[in-house]
N, C-alpha and C positions, 0 to 999 in steps of 0.2 A: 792359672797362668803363672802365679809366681816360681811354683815348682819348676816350671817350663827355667824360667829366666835366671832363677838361681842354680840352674844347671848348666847355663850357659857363660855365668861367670865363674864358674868352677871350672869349667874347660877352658875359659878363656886365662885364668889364673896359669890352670896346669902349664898349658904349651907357652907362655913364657917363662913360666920358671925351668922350663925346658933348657932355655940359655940363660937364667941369672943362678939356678942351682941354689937357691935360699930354702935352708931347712926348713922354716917357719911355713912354707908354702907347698910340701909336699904332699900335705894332704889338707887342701883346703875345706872346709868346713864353712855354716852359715856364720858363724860366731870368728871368721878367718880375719883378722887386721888386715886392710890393707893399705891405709895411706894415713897421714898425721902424726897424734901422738901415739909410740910405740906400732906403729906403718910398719907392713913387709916390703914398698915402695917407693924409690924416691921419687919425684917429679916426671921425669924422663919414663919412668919405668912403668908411671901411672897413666901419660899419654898413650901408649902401647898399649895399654891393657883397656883403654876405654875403647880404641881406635876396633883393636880386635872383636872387642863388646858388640860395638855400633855393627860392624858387618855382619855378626854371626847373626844378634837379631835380625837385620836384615834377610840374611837366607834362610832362615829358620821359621821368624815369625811373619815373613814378608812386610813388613815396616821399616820404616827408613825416619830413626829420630837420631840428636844430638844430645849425646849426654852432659858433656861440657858444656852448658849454655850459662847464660849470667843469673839465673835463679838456683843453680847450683854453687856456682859463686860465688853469690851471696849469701848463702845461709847458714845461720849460725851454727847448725852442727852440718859440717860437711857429710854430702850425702856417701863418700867414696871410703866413710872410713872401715867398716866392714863388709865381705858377703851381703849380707843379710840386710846392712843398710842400702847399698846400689841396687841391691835388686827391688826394694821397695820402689826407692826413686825411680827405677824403670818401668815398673809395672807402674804410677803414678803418671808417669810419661804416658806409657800405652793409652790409658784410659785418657786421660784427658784428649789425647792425640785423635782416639775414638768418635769420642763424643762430639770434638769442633767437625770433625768430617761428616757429622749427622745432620 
């Protein structure tokens, strides 16, 4: 599944750098920064790009989770700092999301 989700934060990267045009995002990668320290995103940029996240999961994997919740929030390495980190914390989402529905 991760494959799945890390493909969908790749897209979902691509079509906003669509309109921010930031070199460092043209070709995103698992290893892609994308919010904190040395971030291709500021704040504003990072709600868009989760917001986008949340639906395409939705049409894709048919789930309906929230990635911004308070246990993201709070944790000490933010899960949005690369690729490869959000899509972990999603697939961690899925599964748990999974298993309370069992």
């Amino acid at each position: 599944m991760n494959k799945k989700i890390i493909k969908i934060v790749i897209e979902a990267l691509k079509y906003l750098n669509s309109t921010l045009k930031n070199p460092e995002l043209e070709n995103p990668s698992e290893e892609t920064r994308i919010y904190g320290l040395k971030g291709s995103l500021d704040s504003l940029s990072l709600v868009t790009l989760i917001a986008d996240i949340e639906g395409k999961i939705a049409e894709e994997l048919g789930e309906n989770i929230t990635i911004a919740d308070e246990r993201a929030m709070s944790m000490k390495m933010s899960p949005f700092r690369t690729v490869k980190s959000v899509s972990n914390y999603i697939e961690e989402k899925l599964i748990g999301e999974t298993n309370n529905n069992e």
